[in-house]
N, C-alpha and C positions, 0 to 999 in steps of 0.2 A: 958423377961427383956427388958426394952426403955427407954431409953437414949433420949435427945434432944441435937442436938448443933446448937447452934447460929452461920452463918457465914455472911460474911458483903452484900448477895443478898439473904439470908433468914434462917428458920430454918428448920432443919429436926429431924426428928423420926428415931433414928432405934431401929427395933423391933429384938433384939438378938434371938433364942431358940426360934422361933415364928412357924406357922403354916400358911399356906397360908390361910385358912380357916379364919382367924381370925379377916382379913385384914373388911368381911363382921359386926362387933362390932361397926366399927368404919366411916366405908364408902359405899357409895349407892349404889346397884349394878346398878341400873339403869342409874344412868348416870355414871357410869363406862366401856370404853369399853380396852378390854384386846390386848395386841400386844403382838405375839410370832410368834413363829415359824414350819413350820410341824413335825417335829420330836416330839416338846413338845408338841403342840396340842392332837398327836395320842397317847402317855406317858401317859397325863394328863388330859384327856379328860373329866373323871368325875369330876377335879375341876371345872370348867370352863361352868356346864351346867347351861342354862337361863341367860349367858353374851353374850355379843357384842364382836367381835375379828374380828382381821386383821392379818391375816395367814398368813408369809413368808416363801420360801425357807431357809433352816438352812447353809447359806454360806454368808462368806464374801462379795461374789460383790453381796451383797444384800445392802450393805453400800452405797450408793449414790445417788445422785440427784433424778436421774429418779425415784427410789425406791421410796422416798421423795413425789414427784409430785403424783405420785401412791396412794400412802396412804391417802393425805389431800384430793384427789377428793373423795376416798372411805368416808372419815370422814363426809364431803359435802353429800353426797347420803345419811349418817346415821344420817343426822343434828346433828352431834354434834355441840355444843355453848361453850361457856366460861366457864360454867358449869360442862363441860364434864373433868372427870378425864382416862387421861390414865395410866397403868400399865402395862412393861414392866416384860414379865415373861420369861426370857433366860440369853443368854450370853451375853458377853462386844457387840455384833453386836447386838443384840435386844435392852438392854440398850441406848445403841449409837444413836438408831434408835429413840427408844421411848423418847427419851431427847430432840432430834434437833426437830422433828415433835411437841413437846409439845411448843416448845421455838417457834416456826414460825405460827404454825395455830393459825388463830387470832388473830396473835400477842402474844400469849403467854397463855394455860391451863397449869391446873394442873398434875401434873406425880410423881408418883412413881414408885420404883425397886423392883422385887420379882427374886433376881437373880436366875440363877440355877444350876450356875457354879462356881468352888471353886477360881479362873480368877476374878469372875467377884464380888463374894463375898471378896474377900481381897483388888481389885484392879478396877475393869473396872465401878463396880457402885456408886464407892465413888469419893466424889470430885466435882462434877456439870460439870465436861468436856463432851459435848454432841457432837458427830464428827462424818464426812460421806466424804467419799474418794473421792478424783478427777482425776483420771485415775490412774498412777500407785501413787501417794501422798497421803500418810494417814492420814487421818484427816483433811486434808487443810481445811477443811467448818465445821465450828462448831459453838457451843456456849457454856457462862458458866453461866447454871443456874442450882440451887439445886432442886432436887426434892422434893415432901411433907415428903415421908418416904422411908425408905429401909427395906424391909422383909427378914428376915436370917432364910430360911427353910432348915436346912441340907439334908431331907428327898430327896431332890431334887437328890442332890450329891449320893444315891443308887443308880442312875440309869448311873453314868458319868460312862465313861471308864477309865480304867485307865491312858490313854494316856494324856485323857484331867485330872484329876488330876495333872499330871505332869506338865502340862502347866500353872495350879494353883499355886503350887509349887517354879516355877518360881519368881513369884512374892512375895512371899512369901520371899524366898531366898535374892532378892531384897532390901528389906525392913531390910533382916537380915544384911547381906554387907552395908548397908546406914545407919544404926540408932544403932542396937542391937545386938551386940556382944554377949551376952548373947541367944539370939536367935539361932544365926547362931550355938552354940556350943549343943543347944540343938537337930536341927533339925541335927547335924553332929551324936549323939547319937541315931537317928530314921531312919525310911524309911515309905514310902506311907502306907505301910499295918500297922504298927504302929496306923497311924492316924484315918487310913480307918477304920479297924475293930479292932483294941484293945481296943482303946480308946477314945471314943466318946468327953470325956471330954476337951481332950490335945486339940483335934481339932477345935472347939469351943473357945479354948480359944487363940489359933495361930490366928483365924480369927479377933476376939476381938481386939487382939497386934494390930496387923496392920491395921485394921481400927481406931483404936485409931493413929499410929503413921501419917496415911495420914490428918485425920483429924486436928492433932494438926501444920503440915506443910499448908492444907490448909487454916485454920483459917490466920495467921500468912499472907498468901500471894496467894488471891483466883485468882488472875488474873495470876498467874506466871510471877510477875517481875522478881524475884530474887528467895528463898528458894525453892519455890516449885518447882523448875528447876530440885533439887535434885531426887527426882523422878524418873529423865528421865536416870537415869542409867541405861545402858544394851540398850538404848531404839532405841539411834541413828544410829548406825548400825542396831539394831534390825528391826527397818521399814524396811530401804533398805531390808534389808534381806529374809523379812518377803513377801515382797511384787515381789521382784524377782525371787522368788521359790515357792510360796505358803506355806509356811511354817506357821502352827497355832504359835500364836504368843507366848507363853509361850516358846517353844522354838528358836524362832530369837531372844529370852529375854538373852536366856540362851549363846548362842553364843555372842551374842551383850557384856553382861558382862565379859564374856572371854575377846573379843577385849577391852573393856575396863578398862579391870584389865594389861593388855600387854601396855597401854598407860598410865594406872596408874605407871607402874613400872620405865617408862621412865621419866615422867612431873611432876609425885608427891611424888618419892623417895620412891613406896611401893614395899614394900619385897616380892622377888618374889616367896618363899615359901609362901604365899598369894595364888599366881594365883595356885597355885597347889590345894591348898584347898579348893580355888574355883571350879575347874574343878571336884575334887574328890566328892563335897558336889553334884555338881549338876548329877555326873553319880548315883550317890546315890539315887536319885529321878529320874531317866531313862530319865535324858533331856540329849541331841547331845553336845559336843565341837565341834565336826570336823564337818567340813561340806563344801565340795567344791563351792568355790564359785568364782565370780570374780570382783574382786575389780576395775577394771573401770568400770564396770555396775552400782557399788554399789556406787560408787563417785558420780555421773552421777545421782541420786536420791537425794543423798545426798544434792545436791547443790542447791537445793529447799525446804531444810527442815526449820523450821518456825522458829527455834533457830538459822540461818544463818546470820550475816551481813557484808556484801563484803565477803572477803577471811576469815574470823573470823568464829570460830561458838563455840557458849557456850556449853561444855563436862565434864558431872560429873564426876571425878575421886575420886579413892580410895584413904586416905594417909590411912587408916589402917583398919580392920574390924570395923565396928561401925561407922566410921567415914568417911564421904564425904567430896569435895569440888568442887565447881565450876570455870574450868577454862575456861577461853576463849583462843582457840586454831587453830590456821593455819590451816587450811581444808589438807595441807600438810604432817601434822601428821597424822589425820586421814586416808587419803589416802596411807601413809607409813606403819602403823598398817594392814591396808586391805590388803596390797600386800603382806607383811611377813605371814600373816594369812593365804591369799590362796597361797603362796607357801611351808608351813610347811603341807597344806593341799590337795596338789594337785592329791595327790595316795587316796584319803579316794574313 
């Protein structure tokens, strides 16, 4: 199934129920060279024969400059040109990778996404946000440009662990708490194996939601002045967090909404059997609440994050399931939230 949407720096394809194999109907293997990573190299080795590839380590601080620099000399040595399409075939970090590399060499090739994570299929490859870390700061260095198309090959997801499901999950949840009430009530009637192996269909069509709901926020507001801020729920803390512990990010997600359903109940008058049902949905899907941490470390990050201005910083809250809003709030608060947090958390 493909879909096209128009947003205001181009259009994209996605190929719903697709096959990675497919991608060849439509585009040249020859001037296509493929960006992954070793774990899925060695996975998926037969897709992949008689392509060009740039093989990473499957971690995080693969996300950076150096990494960057690394890659465009390899692309230089394979002459690729303007001509040259990349396709990024992993997680939100290969995505990530394969967007900013495409946005800067030569000023700008062609890239699409063959996610291969269920992270990276609801959340990390939609949207045109292309980002690479600058010491402990995530994403500080990026760009916003669309790729040609997104490939949705679930076959990928047999091989995920459960863990990383969860972390998929995450965002999922995310999108249920910010837009879809009706969501949230359904994934509170499921659990991962639900999705996983009962029924192919639900799942599919969970990923659909949510690529529909991001889309229709980024259409609306592709540079994140305003709407698409929403988004960033669960997310603010969640970097700090994320990045202070190494914590895969699906769950600094899961935590991050907790603190921010604890500062919804304070700033936007949401009921706090809410944050129960949050907490209960997300143990539901084997994501963390608790998690010892320390909130001046996490401040301390914080006060570099790109939604900061002076002591201000713009913070999605909840007033009700379904429903966001954006406030701009005291770094005070935030910093209040984190120390109630790591003191109701300090035995875990």
């Amino acid at each position: 199934m493909q879909q096209s949407i128009t947003f205001p720096s181009g259009q994209v394809s996605y190929l719903f129920q697709s096959q990675f194999e497919e991608l060849w109907n439509t585009y040249d293997k020859q001037h296509t060279i493929i960006v992954t990573n070793e774990h899925i190299a060695k996975l998926y080795g037969h897709l992949f024969k008689g392509l060009k590839m740039l093989v990473l380590p499957p971690m995080e601080s693969s996300k950076d400059l150096t990494t960057i620099g690394s890659l465009a000399k390899q692309l230089v040595q394979m002459e690729a040109t303007r001509q040259t399409l990349l396709v990024g075939v992993g997680g939100g970090v290969i995505t990530d990778i394969t967007g900013f590399l495409a946005s800067v060499y030569m000023r700008g090739v062609s890239f699409g996404f063959v996610p291969t994570t269920l992270l990276g299929m609801v959340d990390a490859a939609i949207g045109g946000k292309n980002g690479v870390n600058l010491g402990m700061n995530k994403n500080m260095l990026g760009t916003i440009t669309q790729p040609q198309f997104i490939l949705f090959d679930t076959r990928f997801l047999n091989s995920l662990p459960d863990d990383e499901m969860s972390n998929g999950f995450a965002e999922i949840i995310k999108y249920a708490c910010i837009f879809d009430a009706e969501m949230f009530d359904e994934l509170s009637k499921h659990n991962i194996s639900f999705y996983r192996d009962e029924d192919d269909s639900a799942l599919n069509d969970l990923i659909a939601k949510c690529v529909a709901w991001k889309n229709k926020t980024v259409i609306e507001d592709e540079k994140e002045k305003g709407l698409r801020k929403l988004l960033n729920f669960g997310h603010t803390a969640a970097h700090a967090i994320e990045n202070l512990y190494e914590l895969p990010h699906g769950k600094a997600v899961g935590i991050g909404m907790v603190i921010a359903a604890m500062i919804s109940v304070q700033v936007a008058g949401l009921d706090k059997d809410v944050t129960e049902k949050l907490k209960t949905l997300l143990g539901q899907y084997h994501l963390p609440v608790k998690i010892k941490i320390s909130a001046s470390k996490a401040i301390e990050i914080l006060k570099m994050d790109k939604k900061r201005h002076d002591d201000l910083i713009d913070y999605i809250v909840l007033e009700k399931i379904g429903k966001a809003a954006i406030h701009t709030l005291p770094l005070t608060v935030i910093e209040n939230a984190l120390t109630v947090y790591e003191s109701n958390n300090s035995a875990v």
